[in-house]
GUZA-372165 format. One line per 2 residues: for each residue z, x, y of C-alpha. Coordinates in nm, 4 decimals. Example, Ala and Ser with C-alpha at 12.3 -4.5 7.8 and 13.67 -1.06 7.14 Angstrom:
BEGIN
0.7800/1.2300/-0.4500; 0.7140/1.3670/-0.1060
END
This chain:
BEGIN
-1.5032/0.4694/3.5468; -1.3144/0.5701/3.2798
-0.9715/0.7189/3.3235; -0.7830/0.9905/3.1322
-0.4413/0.9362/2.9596; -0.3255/1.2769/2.7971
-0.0243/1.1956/2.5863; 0.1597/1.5541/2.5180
0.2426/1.7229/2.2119; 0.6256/1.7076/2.1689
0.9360/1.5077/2.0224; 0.9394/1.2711/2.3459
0.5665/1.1925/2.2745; 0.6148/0.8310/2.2107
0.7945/0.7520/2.5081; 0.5564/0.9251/2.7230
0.2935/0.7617/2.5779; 0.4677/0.4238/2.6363
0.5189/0.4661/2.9737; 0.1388/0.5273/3.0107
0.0714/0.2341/2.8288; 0.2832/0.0174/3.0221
0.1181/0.1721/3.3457; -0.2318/0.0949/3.2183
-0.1039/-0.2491/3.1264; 0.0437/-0.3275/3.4745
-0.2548/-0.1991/3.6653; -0.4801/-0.4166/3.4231
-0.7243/-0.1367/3.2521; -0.8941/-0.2549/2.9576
-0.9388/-0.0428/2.6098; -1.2592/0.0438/2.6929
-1.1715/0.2016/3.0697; -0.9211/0.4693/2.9285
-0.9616/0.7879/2.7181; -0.6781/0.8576/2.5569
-0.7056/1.2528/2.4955; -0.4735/1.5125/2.4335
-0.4689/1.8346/2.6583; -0.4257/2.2102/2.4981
-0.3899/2.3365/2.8536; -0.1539/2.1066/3.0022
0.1572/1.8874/2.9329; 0.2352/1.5402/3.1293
0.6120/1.6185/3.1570; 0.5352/1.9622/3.3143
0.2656/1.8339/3.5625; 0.3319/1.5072/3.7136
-0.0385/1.4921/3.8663; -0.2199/1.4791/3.5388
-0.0794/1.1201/3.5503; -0.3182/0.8605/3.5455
-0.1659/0.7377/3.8652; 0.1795/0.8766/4.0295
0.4616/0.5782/3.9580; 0.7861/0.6696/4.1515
1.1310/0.5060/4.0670; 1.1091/0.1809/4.3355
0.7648/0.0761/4.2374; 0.8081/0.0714/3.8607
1.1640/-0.1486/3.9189; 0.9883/-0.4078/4.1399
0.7015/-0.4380/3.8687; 0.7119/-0.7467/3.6419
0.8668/-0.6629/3.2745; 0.5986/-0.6508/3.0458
0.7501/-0.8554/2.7309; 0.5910/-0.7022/2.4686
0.7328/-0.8268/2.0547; 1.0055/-0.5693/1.9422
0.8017/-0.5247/1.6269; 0.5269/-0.4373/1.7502
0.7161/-0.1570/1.9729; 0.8516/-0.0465/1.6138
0.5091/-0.0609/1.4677; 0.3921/0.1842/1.7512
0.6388/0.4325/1.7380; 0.5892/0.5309/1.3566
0.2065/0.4411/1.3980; 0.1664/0.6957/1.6902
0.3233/0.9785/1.4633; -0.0063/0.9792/1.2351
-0.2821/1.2368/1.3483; -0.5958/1.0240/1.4119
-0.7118/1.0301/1.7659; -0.8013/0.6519/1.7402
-0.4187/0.5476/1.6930; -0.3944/0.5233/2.1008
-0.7054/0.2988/2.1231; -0.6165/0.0415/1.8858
-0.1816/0.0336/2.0301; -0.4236/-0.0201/2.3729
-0.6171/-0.3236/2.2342; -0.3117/-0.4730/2.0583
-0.1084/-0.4237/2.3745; -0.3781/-0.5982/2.5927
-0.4659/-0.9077/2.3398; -0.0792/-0.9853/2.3176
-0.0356/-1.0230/2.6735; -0.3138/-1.2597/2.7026
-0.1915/-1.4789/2.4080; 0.1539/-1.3961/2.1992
-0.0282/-1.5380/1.9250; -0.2555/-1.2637/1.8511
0.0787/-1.0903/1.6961; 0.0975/-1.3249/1.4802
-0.2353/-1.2699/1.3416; -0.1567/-1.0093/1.0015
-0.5121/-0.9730/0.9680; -0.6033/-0.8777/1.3314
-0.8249/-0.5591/1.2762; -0.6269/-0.3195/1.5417
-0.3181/-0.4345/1.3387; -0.4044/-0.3604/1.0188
-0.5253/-0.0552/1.1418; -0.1863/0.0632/1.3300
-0.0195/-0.0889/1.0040; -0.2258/0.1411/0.7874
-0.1812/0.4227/1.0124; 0.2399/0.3466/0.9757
0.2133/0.3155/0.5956; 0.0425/0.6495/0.5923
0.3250/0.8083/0.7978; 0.6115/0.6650/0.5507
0.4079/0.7568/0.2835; 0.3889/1.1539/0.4158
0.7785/1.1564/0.4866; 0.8267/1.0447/0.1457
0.6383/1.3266/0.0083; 0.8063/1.5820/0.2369
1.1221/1.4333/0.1337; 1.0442/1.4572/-0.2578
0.8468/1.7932/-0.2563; 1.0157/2.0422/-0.0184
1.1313/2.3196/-0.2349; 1.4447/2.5109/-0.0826
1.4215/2.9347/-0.1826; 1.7402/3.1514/-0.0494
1.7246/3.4078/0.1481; 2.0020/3.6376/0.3077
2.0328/3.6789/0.7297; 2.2963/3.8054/0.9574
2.5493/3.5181/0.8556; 2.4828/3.5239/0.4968
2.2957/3.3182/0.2806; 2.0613/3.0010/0.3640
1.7813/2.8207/0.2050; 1.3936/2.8202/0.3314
1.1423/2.5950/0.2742; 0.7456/2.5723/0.3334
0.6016/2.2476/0.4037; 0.2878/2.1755/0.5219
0.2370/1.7790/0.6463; -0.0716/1.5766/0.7698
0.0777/1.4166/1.0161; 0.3297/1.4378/1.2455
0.6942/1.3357/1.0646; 0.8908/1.6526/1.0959
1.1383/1.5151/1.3169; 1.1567/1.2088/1.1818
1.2148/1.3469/0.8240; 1.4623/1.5843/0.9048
1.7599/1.3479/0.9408; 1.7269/1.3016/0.5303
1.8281/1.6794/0.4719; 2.0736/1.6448/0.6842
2.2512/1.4114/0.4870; 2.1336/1.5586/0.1735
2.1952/1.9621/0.2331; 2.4638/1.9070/0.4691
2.7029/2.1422/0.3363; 2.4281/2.4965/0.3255
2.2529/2.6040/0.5943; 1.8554/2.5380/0.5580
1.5374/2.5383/0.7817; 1.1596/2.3702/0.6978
0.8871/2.5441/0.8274; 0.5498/2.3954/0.8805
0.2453/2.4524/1.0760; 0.3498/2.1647/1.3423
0.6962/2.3187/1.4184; 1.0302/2.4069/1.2178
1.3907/2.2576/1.2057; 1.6883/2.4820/1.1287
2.0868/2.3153/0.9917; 2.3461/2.5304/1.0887
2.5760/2.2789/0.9566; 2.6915/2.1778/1.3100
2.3550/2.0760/1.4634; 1.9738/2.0623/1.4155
1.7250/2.2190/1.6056; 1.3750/2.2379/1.6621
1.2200/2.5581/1.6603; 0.8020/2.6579/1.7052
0.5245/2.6426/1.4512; 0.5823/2.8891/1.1499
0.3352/3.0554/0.9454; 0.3352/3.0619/0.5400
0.4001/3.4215/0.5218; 0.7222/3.3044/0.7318
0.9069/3.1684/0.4292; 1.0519/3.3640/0.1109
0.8544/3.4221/-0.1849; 0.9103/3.3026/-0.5788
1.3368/3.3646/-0.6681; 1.4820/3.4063/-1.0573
1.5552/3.0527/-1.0470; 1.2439/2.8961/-1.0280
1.1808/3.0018/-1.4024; 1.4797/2.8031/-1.5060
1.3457/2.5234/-1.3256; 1.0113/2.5476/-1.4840
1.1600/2.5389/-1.8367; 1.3270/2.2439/-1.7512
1.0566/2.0807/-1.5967; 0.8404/2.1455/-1.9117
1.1337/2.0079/-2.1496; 1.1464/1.6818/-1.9606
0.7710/1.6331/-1.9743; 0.6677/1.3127/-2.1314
0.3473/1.3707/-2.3398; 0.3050/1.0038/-2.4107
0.3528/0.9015/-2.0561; 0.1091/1.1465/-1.9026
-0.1210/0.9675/-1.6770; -0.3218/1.1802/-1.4497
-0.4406/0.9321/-1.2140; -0.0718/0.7918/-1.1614
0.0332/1.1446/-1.0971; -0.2540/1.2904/-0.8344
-0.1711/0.9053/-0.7101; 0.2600/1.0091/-0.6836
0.1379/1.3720/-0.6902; -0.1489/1.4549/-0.4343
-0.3127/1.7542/-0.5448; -0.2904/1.9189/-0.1566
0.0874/1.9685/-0.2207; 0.0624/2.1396/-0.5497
0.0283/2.4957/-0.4271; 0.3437/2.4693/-0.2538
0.5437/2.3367/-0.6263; 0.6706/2.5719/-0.8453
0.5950/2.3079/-1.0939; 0.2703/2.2453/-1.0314
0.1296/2.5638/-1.1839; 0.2462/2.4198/-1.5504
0.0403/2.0765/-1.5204; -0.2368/2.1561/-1.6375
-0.1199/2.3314/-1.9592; 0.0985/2.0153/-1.9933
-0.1826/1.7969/-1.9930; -0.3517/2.0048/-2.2252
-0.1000/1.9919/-2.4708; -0.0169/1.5850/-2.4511
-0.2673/1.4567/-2.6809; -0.1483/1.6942/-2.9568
0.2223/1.6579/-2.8673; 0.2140/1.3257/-2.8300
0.0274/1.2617/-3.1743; 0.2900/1.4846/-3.2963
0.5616/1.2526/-3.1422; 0.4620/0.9499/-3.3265
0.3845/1.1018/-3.6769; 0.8133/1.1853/-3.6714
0.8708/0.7788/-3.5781; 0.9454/0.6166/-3.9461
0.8558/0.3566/-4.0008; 0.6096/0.2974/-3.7428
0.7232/0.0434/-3.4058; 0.5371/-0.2357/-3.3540
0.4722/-0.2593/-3.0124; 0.6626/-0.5135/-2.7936
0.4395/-0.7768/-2.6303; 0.4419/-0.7256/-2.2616
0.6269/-0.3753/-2.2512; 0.3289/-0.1751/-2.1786
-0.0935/-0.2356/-2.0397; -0.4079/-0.1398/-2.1566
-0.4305/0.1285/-1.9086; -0.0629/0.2522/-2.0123
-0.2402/0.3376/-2.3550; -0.5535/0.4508/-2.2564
-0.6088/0.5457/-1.8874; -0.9405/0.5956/-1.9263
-1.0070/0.2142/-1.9832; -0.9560/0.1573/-1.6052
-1.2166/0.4098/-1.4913; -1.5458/0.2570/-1.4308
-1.7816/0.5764/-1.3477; -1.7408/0.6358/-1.0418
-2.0677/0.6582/-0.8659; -2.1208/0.2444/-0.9987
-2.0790/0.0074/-0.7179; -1.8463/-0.2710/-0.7430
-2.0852/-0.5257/-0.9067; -2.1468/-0.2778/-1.1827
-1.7636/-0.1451/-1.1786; -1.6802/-0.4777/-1.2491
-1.9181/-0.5568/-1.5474; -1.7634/-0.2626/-1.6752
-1.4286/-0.3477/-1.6532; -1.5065/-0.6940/-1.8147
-1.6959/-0.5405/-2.0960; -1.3615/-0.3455/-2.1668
-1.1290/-0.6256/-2.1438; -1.3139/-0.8256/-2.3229
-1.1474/-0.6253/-2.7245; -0.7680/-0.6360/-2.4710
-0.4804/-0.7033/-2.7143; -0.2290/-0.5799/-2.4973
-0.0297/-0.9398/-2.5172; 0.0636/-1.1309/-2.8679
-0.1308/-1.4146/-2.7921; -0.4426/-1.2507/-2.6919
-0.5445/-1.3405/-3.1016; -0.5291/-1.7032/-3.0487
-0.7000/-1.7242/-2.7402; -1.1080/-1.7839/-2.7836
-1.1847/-1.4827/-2.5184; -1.0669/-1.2866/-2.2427
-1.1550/-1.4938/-1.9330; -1.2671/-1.2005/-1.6640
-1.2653/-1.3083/-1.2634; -1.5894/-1.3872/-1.1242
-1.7732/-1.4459/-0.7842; -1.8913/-1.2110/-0.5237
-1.8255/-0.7991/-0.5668; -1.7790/-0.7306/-0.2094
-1.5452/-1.0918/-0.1517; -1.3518/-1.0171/0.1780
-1.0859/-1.2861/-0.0294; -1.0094/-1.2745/-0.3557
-0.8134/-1.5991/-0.4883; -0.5412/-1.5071/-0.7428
-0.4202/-1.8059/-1.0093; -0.2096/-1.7893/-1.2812
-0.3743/-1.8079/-1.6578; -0.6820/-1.9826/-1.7747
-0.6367/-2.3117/-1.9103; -0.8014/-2.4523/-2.2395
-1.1344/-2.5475/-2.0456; -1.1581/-2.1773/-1.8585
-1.0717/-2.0598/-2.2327; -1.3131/-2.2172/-2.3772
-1.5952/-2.1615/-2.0718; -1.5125/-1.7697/-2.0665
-1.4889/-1.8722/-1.6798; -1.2179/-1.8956/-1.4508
-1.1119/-2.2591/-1.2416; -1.3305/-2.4486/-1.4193
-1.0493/-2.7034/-1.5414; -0.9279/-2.9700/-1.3128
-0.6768/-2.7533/-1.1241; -0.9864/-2.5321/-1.0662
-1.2229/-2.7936/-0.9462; -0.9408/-2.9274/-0.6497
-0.9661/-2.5248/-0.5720; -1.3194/-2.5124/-0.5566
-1.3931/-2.8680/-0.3870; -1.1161/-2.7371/-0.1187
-1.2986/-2.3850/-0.0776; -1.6082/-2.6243/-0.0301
-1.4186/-2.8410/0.1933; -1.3326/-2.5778/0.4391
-1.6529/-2.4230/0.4233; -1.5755/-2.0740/0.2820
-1.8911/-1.9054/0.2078; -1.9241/-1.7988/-0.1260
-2.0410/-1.4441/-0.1205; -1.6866/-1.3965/0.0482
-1.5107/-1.5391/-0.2059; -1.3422/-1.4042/-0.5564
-1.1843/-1.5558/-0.8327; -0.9720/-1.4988/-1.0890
-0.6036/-1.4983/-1.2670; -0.3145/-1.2687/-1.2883
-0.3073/-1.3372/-1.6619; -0.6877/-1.2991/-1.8869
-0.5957/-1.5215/-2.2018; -0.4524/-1.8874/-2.2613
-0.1522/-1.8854/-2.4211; -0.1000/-2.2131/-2.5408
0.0663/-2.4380/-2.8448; -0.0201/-2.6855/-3.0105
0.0617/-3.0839/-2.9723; -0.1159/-3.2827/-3.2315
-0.4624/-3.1929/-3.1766; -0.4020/-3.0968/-2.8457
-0.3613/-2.7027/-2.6795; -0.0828/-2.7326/-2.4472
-0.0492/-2.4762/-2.1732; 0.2483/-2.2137/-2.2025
0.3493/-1.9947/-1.8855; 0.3427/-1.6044/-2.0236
0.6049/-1.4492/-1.9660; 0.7088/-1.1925/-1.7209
0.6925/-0.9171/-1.9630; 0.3658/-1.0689/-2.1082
0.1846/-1.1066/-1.7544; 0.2711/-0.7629/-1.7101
0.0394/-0.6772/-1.9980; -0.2349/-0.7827/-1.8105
-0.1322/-0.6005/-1.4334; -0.3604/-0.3220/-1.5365
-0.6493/-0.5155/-1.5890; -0.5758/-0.7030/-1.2437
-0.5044/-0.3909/-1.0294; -0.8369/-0.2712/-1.1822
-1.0129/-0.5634/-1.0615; -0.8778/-0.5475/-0.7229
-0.9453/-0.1383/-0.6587; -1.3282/-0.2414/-0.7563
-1.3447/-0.5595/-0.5435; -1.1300/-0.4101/-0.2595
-1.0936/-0.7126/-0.0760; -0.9507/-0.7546/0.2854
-0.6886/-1.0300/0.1631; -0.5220/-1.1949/-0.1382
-0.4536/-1.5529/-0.2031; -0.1472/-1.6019/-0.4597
-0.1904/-1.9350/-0.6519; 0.1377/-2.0176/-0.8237
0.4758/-1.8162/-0.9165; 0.2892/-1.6004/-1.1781
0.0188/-1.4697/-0.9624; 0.2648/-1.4010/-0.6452
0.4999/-1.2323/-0.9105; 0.2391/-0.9811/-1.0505
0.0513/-0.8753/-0.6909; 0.3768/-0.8041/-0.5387
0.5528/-0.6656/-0.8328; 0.8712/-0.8440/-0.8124
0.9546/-1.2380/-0.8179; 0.9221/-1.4260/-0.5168
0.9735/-1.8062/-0.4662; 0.5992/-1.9903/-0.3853
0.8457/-2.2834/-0.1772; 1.0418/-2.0190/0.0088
0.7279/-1.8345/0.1094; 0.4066/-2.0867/0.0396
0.1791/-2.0824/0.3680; 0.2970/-1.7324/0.4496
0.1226/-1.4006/0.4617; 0.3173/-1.1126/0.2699
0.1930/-0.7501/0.2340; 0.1881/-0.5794/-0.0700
0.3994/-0.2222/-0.0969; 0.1179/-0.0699/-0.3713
-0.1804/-0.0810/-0.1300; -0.0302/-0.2404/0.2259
-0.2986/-0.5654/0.1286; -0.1956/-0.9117/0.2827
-0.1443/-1.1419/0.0300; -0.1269/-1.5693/0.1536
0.0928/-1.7486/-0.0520; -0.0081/-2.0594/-0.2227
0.1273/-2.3237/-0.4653; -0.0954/-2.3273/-0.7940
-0.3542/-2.6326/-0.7894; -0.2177/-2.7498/-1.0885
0.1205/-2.8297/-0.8437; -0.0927/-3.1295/-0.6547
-0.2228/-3.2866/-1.0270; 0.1002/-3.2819/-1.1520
0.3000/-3.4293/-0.8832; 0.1270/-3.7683/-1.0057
-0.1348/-4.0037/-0.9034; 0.0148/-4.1687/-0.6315
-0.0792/-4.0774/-0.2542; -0.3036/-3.7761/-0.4945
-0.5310/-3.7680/-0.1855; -0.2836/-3.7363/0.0599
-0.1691/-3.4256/-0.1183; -0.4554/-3.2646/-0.1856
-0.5480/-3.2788/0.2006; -0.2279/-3.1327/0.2507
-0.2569/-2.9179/0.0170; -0.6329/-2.8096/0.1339
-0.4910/-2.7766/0.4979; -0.2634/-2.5325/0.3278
-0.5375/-2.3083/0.2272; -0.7068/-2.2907/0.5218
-0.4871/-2.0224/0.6817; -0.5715/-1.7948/0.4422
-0.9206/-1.8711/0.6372; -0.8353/-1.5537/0.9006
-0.9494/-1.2569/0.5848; -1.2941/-1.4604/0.5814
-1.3681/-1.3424/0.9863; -1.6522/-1.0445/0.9910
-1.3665/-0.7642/1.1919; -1.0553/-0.9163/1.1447
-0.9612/-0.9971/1.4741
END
């Protein structure tokens, strides 16, 4: 028999829905034996029978404490403000597999975690955007003037965005309306108020054009990148921008403005190696068509990075050395540069460094069409020692050169996980530099895209260390590997 749980619509949703968790918890219901619906006719706080079971002061205090981890009781109460009706279901399963072994909340790749994760990263994501794109307009009432705005959110933030403004506005008096509810600043307290309509809020004022004009003066023609900005930008909140009606005339123009830009630059700039990607100057590089699959997304990509001369020593290197192994790789494996034998093999871990990788992904039994390789950087910089080429880390600045192309690769694999081999590769998925001894073994999550990415010392590490005990380190080192072994399970959990 199934049971209903009908958390209500309000600002004390979470903790009603907590307590109703920690009731189904205590009197041992699985996932699968409670519906977790919403009622339009009635609210739990109103109606103490729709309940799942009455709980009266003296029988919840002589109930065990349910110990469940502080973060995921954090996790919960952002992840329970998004909108999907499954968020409930998967807190449920979470809730249940912890209590039954603490472990499973230490799993970052547990499928009802990276689903509740997902759900969070969605939420901060939406109170960003309300943050950065509610426009104030005033308007006059009984106690003079204030400032309206219209906002219209996915999910369910308004409360928990509203403490910004505060801070922000807190010398005028303001109210957001949205569809969900409104909040009003006297400049003593906030309150809540009901939903609003559109109509609700003021229309265009004189100073919008003066915004406009500036808006248009600060446009960047040579920076204009339209993916970026419906990525920064989504399209759903342009209606509601006073802004938004001069993109596409903007866009229009940047070609020709931007041509006009660099014909005024004497004499011309050479380009500093590193500053900017292929996909900085041509956005269009990036964009495999996109009905291909990722097999053919990928040829595609390599095809077009194959003439990349984003970096200075892209001319000395014999080729571009593209990733390869399986399109739809639930773990893609991350190193650093090619070396002079991947350079010369157009093929990535070939070299000795790359055979220890592969004879450990053998080792632990990895099956190949799960598996992806590839490097953060696509050509061997190098010098020269007699007759000898002579590895040479790229730079930061020159590694970022190549982010586009890697960021492209990832978007067409779309794996479940990352594996960072070495300092260069951890640097450019996580777009800032991390220490591999500080964090090697560990699973990190990436701000761009929320992917888990397993940190990993660079084979090379275990050949140069020496040839003494060589075996004993590259079992340690294999060992290592293996817990980036979880993204390789068929759900994740």
């Amino acid at each position: 028999m199934t049971e209903s749980c009908s958390p209500v619509q309000g600002h004390d949703d979470f903790e009603v829905f907590l307590a109703r968790l920690r009731d189904a918890l205590h009197r041992g219901l699985e996932p699968g034996e409670v519906s977790w619906e919403r009622s339009a006719q009635t609210s739990l706080l109103d109606e103490a029978d729709s309940a799942p079971a009455a709980i009266d002061a003296a029988a919840e205090r002589a109930r065990p404490v349910l110990r469940l981890p502080r973060g995921f009781i954090e996790l919960l109460r952002v992840a329970m403000l998004h909108e999907g009706a499954d968020r409930f279901h998967a807190a449920h399963t979470l809730a249940v597999a912890i209590l039954q072994d603490r472990r499973a909340w230490s799993d970052v790749l547990r499928g009802d975690r990276l689903q509740l994760e997902r759900m969070a990263r969605e939420v901060r994501r939406e109170i960003h955007k309300m943050h950065a794109f509610v426009r104030f307009r005033p308007m006059n009432d009984d106690d003079g003037e204030c400032f309206v705005a219209w906002f219209e959110p996915t999910h369910r933030i308004v409360r928990a965005a509203a403490p910004f403004f505060v801070d922000r506005f807190a010398a005028m008096r303001w109210a957001i309306l949205t569809p969900q509810e409104s909040v009003h600043w006297d400049r003593r307290e906030l309150r809540f108020g009901p939903a609003a309509r559109r109509a609700d809020a003021p229309g265009p004022d004189g100073g919008e054009a003066l915004w406009i004009e500036y808006y248009r003066s600060i446009f960047n023609p040579a920076r204009a990148n339209l993916t970026m900005m419906r990525r920064e930008m989504p399209v759903r909140f342009w209606r509601n921008l006073p802004e938004a009606a001069q993109i596409s005339s903007l866009l229009r123009e940047a070609q020709s403005r931007a041509t006009d830009m660099q014909s005024q630059v004497t004499p011309p700039r050479e380009r500093r190696a590193g500053q900017r990607g292929c996909g900085q100057d041509d956005p269009a590089l990036l964009q495999a068509p996109a009905g291909d699959g990722p097999t053919e997304r990928l040829a595609v990509l390599a095809r077009r990075a194959a003439g990349c001369e984003a970096c200075p020593f892209s001319a000395d290197a014999t080729q571009t050395v593209w990733g390869e192994g399986a399109a739809h790789a639930a773990l893609m494996l991350v190193g650093e540069q090619p070396g002079d034998q991947e350079d010369l093999a157009g093929r990535p871990f070939v070299g000795p460094a790359g055979q220890l990788l592969r004879r450990a992904i053998a080792q632990l039994g990895w099956p190949a069409d799960q598996i992806y390789l590839t490097n953060a950087v696509k050509h061997f910089k190098y010098e020269w020692r007699g007759k000898r080429r002579i590895h040479k880390t790229a730079a930061q600045r020159e590694a970022l050169a190549c982010a586009d192309w890697l960021e492209a690769e990832i978007d067409a694999v779309r794996p479940r996980a990352l594996v960072a081999l070495g300092r260069t590769a951890l640097t450019s998925l996580m777009g800032r530099p991390l220490s591999i001894e500080e964090h090697a073994g560990q699973w990190l999550r990436r701000r761009v895209d929320g992917l888990p990415v397993y940190v990993m010392p660079h084979p090379a590490a275990v050949l140069r260390a020496g040839d003494a005990d060589s075996g004993t380190r590259e079992a340690e080192w294999t060992r290592l590997l293996a817990g980036a072994g979880q993204a390789l399970r068929a759900d994740g959990d």
